[in-house]
VOPAGU-2260 file (C-alpha; in pm, 1 decimal, decimal comma):
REM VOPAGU-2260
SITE   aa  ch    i         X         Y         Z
SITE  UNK   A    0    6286,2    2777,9    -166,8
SITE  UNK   A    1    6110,7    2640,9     152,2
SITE  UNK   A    2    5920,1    2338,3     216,8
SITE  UNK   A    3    5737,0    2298,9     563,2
SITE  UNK   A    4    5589,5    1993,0     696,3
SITE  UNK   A    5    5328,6    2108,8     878,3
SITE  UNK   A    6    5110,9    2438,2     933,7
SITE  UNK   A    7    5357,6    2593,4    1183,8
SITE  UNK   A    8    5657,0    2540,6    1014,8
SITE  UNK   A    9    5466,0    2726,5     714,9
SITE  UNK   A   10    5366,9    3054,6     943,5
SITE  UNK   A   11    5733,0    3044,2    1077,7
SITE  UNK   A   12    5831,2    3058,8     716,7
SITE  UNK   A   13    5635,2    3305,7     586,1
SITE  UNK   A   14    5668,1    3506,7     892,6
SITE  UNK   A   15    6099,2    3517,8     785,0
SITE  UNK   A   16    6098,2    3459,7     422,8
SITE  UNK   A   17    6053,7    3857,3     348,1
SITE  UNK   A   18    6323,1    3947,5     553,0
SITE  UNK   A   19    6590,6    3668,2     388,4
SITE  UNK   A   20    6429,1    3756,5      36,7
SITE  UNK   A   21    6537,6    4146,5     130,8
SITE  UNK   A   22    6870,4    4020,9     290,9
SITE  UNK   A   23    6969,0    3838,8     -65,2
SITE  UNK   A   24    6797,8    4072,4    -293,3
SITE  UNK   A   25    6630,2    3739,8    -453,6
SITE  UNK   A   26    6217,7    3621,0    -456,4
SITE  UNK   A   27    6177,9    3352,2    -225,0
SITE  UNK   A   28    5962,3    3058,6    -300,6
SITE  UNK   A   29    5763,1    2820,4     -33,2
SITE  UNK   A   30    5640,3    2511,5    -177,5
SITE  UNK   A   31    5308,7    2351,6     -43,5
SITE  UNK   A   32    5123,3    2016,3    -138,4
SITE  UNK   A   33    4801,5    1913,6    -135,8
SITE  UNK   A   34    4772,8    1753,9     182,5
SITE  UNK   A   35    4942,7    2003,9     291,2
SITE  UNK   A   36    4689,3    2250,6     177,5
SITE  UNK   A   37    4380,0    2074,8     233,6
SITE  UNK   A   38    4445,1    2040,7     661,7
SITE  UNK   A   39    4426,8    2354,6     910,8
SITE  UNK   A   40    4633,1    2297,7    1283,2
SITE  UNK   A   41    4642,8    2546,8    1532,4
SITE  UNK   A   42    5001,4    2765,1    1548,7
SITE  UNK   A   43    5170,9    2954,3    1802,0
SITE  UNK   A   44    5134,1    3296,2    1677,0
SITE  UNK   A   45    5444,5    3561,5    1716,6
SITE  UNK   A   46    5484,7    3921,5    1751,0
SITE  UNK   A   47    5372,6    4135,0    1451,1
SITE  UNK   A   48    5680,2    4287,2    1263,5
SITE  UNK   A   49    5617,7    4679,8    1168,2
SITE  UNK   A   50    5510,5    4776,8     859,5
SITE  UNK   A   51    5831,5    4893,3     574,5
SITE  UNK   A   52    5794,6    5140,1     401,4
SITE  UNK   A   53    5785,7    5056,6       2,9
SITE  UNK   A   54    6069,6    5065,2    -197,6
SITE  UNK   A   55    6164,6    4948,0    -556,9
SITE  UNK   A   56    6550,2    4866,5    -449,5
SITE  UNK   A   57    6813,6    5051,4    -559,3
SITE  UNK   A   58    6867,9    4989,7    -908,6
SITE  UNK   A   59    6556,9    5012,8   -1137,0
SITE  UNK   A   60    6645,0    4780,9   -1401,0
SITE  UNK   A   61    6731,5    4510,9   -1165,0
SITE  UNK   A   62    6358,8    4297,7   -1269,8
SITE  UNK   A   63    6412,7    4468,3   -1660,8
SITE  UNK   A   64    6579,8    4129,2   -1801,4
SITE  UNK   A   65    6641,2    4227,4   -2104,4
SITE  UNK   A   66    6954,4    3946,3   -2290,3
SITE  UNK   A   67    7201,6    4209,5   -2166,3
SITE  UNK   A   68    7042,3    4232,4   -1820,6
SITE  UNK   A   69    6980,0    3911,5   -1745,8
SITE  UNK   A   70    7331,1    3753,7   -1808,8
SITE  UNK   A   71    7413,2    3996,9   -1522,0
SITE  UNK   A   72    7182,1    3898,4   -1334,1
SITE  UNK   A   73    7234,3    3531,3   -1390,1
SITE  UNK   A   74    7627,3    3574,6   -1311,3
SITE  UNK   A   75    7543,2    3724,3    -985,1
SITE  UNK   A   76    7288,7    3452,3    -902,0
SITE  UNK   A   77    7596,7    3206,8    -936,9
SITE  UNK   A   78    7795,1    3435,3    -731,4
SITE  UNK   A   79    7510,8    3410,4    -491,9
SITE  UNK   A   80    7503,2    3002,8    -489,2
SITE  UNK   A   81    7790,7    2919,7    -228,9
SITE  UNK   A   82    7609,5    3141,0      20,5
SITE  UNK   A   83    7237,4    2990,2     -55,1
SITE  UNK   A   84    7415,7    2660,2      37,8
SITE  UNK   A   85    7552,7    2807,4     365,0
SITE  UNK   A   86    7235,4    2936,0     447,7
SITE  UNK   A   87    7038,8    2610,8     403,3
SITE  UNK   A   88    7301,7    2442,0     593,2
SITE  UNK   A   89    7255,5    2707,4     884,1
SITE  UNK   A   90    6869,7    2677,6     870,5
SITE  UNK   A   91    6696,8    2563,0    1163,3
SITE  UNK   A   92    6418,9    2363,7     896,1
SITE  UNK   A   93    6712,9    2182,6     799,9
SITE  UNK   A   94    6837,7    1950,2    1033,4
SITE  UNK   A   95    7021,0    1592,5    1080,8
SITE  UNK   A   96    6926,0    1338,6    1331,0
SITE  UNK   A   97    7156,4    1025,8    1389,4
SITE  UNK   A   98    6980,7     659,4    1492,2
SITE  UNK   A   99    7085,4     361,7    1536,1
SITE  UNK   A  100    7020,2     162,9    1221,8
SITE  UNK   A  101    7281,6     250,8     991,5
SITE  UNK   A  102    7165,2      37,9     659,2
SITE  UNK   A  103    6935,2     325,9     548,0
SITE  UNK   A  104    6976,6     679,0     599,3
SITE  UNK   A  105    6611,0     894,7     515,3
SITE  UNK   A  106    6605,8    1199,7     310,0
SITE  UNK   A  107    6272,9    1329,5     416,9
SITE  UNK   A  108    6144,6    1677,7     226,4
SITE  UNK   A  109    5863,3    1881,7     393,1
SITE  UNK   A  110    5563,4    1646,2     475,2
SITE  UNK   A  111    5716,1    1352,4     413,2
SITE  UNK   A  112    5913,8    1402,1     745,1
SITE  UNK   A  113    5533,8    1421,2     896,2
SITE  UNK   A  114    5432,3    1093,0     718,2
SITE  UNK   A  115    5822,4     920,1     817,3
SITE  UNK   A  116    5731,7     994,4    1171,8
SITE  UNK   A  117    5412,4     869,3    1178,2
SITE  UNK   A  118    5553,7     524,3    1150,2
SITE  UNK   A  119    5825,7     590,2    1432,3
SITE  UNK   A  120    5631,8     772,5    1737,4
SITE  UNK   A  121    5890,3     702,3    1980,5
SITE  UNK   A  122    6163,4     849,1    1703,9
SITE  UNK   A  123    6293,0     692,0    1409,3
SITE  UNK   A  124    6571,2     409,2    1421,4
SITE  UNK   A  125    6751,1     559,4    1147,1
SITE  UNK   A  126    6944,3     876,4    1066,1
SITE  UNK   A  127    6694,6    1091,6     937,9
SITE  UNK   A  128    6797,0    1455,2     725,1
SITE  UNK   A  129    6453,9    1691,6     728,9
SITE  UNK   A  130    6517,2    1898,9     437,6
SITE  UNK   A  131    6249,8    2233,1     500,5
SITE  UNK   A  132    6479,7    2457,4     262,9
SITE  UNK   A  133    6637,3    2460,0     -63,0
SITE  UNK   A  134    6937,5    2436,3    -178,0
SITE  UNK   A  135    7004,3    2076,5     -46,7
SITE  UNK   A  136    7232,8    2111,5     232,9
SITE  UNK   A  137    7618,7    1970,3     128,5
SITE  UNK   A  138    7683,3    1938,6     490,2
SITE  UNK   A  139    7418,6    1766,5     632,0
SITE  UNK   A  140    7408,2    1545,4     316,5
SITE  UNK   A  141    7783,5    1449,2     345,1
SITE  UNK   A  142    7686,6    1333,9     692,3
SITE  UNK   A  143    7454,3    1091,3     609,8
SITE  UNK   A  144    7615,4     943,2     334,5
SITE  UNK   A  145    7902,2     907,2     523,7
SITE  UNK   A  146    7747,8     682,4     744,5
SITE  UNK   A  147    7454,7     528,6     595,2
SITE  UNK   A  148    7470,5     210,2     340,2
SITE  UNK   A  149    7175,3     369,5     125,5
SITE  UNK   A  150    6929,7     637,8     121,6
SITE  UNK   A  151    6576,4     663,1      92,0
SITE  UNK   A  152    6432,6     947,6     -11,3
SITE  UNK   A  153    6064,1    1079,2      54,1
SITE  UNK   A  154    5939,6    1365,1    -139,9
SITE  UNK   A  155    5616,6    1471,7    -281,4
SITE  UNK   A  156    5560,1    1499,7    -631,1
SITE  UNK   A  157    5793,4    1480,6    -893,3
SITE  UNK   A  158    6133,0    1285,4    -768,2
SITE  UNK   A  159    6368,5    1636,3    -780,2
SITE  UNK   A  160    6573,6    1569,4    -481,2
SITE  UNK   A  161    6591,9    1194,8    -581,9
SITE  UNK   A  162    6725,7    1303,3    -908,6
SITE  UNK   A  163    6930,6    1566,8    -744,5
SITE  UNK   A  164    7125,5    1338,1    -487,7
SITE  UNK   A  165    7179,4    1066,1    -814,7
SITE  UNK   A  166    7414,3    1343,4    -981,4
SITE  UNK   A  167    7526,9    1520,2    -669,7
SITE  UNK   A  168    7649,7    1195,6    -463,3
SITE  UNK   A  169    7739,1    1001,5    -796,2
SITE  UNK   A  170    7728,2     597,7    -812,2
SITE  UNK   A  171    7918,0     598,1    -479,0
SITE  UNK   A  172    7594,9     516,2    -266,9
SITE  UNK   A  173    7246,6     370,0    -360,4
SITE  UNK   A  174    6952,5     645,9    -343,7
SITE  UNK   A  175    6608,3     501,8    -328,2
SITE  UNK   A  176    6295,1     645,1    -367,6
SITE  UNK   A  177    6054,7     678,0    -658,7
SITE  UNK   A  178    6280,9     658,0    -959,4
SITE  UNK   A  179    6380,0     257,1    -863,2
SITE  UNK   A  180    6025,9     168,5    -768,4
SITE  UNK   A  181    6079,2     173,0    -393,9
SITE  UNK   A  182    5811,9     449,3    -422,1
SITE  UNK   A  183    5533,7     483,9    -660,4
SITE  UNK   A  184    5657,6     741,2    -922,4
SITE  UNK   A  185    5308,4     909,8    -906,3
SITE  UNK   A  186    5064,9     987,9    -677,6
SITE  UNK   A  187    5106,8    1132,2    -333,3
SITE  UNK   A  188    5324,3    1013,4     -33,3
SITE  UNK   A  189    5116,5     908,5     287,1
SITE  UNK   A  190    5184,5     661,2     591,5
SITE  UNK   A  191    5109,5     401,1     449,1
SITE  UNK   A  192    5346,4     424,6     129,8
SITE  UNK   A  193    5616,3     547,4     364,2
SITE  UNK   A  194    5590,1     269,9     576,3
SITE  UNK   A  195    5578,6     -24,3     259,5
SITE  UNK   A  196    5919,4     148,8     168,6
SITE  UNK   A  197    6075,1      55,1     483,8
SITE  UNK   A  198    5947,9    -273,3     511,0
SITE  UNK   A  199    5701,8    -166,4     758,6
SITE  UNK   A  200    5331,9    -206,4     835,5
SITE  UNK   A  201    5122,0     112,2     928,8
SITE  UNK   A  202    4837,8      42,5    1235,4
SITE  UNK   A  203    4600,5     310,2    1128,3
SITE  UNK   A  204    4464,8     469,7    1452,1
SITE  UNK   A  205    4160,6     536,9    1255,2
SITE  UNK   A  206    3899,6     223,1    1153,3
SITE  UNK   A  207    3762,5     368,3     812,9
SITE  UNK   A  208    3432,8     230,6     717,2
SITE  UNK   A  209    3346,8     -30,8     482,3
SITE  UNK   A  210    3164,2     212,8     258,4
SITE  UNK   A  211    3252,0     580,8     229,6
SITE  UNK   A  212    2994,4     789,3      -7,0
SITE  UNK   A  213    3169,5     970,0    -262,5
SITE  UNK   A  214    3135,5    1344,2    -198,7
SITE  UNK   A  215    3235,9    1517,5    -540,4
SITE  UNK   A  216    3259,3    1911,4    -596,1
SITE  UNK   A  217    2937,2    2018,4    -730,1
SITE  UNK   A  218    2802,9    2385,4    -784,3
SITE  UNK   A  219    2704,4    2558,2    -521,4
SITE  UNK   A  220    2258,7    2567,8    -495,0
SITE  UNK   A  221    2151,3    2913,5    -665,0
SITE  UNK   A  222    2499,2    2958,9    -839,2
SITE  UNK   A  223    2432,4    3137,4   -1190,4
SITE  UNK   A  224    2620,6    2900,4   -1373,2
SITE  UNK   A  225    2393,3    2638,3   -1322,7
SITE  UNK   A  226    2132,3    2813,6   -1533,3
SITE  UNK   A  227    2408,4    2884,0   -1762,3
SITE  UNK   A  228    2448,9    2565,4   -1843,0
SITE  UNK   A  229    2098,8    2439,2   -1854,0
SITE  UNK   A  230    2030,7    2715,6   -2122,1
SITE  UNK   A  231    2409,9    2657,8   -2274,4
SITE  UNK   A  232    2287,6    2317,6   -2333,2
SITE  UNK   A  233    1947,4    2319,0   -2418,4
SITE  UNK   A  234    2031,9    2586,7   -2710,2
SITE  UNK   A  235    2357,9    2408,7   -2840,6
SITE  UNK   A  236    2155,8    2060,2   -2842,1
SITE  UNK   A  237    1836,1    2201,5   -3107,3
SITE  UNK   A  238    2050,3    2432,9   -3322,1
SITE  UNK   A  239    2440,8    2286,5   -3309,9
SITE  UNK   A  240    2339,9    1899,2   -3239,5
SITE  UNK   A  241    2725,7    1833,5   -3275,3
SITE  UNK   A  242    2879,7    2110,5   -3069,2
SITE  UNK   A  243    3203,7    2082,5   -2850,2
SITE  UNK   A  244    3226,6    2317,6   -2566,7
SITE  UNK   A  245    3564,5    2425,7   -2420,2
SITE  UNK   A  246    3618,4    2586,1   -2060,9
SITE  UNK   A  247    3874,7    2718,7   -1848,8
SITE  UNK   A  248    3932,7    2687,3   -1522,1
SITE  UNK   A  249    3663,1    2843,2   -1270,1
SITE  UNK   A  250    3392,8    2691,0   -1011,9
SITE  UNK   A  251    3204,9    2624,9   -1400,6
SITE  UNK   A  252    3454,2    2350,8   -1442,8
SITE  UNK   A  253    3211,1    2196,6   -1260,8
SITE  UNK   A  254    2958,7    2208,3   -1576,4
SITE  UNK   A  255    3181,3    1892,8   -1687,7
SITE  UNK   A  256    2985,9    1640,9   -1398,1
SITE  UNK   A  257    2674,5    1539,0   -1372,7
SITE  UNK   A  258    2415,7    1641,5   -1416,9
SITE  UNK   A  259    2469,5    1908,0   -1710,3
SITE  UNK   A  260    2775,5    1694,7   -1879,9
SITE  UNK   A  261    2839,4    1983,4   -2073,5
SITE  UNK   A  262    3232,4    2040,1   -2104,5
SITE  UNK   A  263    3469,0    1868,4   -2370,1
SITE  UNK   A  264    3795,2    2087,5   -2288,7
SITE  UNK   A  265    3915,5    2276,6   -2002,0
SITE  UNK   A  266    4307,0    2251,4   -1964,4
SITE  UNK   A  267    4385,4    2589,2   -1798,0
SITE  UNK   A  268    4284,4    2936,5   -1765,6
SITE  UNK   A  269    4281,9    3132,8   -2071,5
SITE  UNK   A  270    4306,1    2757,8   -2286,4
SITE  UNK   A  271    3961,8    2766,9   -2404,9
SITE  UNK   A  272    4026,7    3011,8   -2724,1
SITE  UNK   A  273    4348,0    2825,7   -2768,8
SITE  UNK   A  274    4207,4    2524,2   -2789,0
């Protein structure tokens, strides 16, 4: 799996990926977050690779995973491990950088390397591993814990290489992050929370303004489902006076805001029979 930190580490990625995924014989995965997601940069572009031709690999029941299949399939995946740990080590979106500072050493996964560096323009004081691909690197990790008194981890999401280091380094060294409350266990990383969890304080280039109008999604002017709902609503309020309405996911999510207030389920796509 690979993580980027920024929009041209994710075109380098996706511009390789294929050719490791072929390489391996496995399906690659490239993990984005919001933030992530929601920002555009300009990239350096590179030189378009020539079209393959199609193939469906050599043996045809390699994706059938049948029980018999798929404890093959699984026992070559663990045969496969040692060298998915090589390669991570080898990667060029996983590297080590030594500082100064010794009492913490920083994990930092995809854009939370963005977010540590932020805070330290001039470079960080402190040994820093940027993890950009997955599995965790047992070199580069044995490095740091070797000479680091702790280590703070910063990951988006759920805590998985927090957890991960806990069982991999054992009680031997204290991991921080958002399982101990260094870090919020929810919510998204940013500057600011990077910066409280090493004691720092975050000068925001940016002054925001004392009042910022809320902007929320709304359907788009002319968009059928607004009459939709009008007439959804209108009929279900004189004939069902005690109706419940359940959606899935679409732009008539929306139907759950104001003004037509007319949704009372929508989990995920597909849900609303379910439910």
């Amino acid at each position: 799996m690979y993580e980027p930190s920024n929009q041209q580490e994710a075109y380098d990625m996706i511009y390789n990926v294929f050719e490791f995924s072929e390489k391996i014989g496995e399906p690659l995965l490239m993990r984005i977050v919001t933030r992530l997601a929601h920002s555009r940069s300009g990239v350096e572009r590179k030189a378009q690779k020539p079209q393959k031709d199609i193939s469906f690999g050599s043996d045809p029941r390699q994706f059938v995973l049948l029980p018999g299949m798929a404890r093959k399939r699984y026992k070559i995946l663990l045969e496969q491990q040692a060298g998915f740990v090589k390669a991570s080590e080898e990667s060029p979106y996983n590297t080590y950088m030594d500082g100064a500072d010794k009492s913490v050493g920083i994990v930092a996964c995809g854009i939370g390397f963005n977010y540590l560096m932020e805070n330290y323009p001039e470079g960080c004081s402190h040994p820093v591993l940027k993890i950009g691909q997955y599995p965790l690197p047992k070199k580069q990790l044995l490095q740091i814990v070797a000479t680091c008194n702790e280590i703070l981890v910063l990951e988006d999401g759920q805590p998985f290489v927090e957890k991960q280091l806990k069982g991999y380094l054992g009680k031997g060294i204290k991991v921080k992050g958002r399982l101990d409350g260094t870090l919020s266990y929810d919510g998204e990383l940013n500057p600011d929370t990077v910066a409280h969890a090493l004691g720092k304080e975050n000068k925001s280039y940016f002054t925001i303004p004392d009042m910022v109008e809320t902007r929320p999604p709304a359907l788009c002017k002319g968009c059928g489902h607004r009459d939709m709902y009008n007439a959804l609503t209108e009929v279900l309020k004189e004939e069902y006076p005690s109706h419940k309405v359940f959606s899935d996911i679409g732009c008539y999510t929306l139907g759950a805001n104001a003004p037509f207030n007319a949704i009372n389920s929508c989990v995920d796509m597909g849900a609303s029979i379910t439910m």
